[in-house]
C-alpha positions as CSV (number, residue, x, y, z in Angstrom):
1,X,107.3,90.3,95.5
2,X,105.4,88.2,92.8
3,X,104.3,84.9,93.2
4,X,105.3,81.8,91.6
5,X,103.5,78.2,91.4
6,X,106.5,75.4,92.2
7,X,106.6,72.6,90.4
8,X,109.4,70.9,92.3
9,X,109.6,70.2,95.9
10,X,112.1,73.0,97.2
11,X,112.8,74.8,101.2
12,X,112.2,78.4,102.6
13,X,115.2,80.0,102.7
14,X,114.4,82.2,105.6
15,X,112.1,80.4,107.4
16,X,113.0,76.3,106.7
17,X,109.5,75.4,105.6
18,X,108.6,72.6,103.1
19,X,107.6,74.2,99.8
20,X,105.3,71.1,98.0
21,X,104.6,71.4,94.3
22,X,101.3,73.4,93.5
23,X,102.5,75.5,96.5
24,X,102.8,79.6,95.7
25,X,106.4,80.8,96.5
26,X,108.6,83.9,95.5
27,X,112.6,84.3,95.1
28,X,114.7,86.5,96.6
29,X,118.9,87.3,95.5
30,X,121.2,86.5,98.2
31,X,124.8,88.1,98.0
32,X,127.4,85.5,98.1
33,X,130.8,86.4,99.1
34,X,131.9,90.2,99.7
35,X,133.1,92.9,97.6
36,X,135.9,95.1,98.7
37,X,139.1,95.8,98.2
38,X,142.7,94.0,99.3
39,X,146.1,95.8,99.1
40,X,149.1,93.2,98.2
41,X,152.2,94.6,97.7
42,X,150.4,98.1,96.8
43,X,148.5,96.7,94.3
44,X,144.6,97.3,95.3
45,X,141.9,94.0,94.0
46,X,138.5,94.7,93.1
47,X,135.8,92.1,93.2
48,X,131.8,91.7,92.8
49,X,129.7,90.1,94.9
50,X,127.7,87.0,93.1
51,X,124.0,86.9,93.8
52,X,122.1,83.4,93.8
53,X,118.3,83.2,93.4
54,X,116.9,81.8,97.1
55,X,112.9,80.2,97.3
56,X,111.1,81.6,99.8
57,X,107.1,80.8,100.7
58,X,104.6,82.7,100.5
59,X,104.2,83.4,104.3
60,X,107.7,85.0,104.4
61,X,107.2,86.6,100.7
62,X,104.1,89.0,102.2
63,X,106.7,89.9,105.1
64,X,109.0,91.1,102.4
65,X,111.6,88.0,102.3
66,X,111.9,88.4,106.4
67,X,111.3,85.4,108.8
């Protein structure tokens, strides 16, 4: 995972740690929401997942995005 320099103040996602500016972090896509399938009335709904971009510091970065 590649490092970043913050410039803003921002939070670990995994690990709830104050990132402060100057501070190396990395991102990491989270999956919001599920995709799948729903049957109403034999019709069948298809849906993607969305993926956000999460901080995480630099600690949790070298672990591969794990706590």
């Amino acid at each position: 995972m590649t490092l970043k320099k913050s410039r803003t103040a921002r939070t670990c996602h995994t690990c709830k740690k104050d990132i402060r500016p100057g501070d190396q972090y990395g991102q990491k896509s989270k999956r919001i929401g599920e995709s799948g399938m729903v049957a109403y009335d034999k019709t069948v709904k298809i849906w993607e997942p969305v993926y956000a971009k999460v901080p995480v510091c630099a600690g949790c970065a070298a672990n591969g995005g794990r706590a």
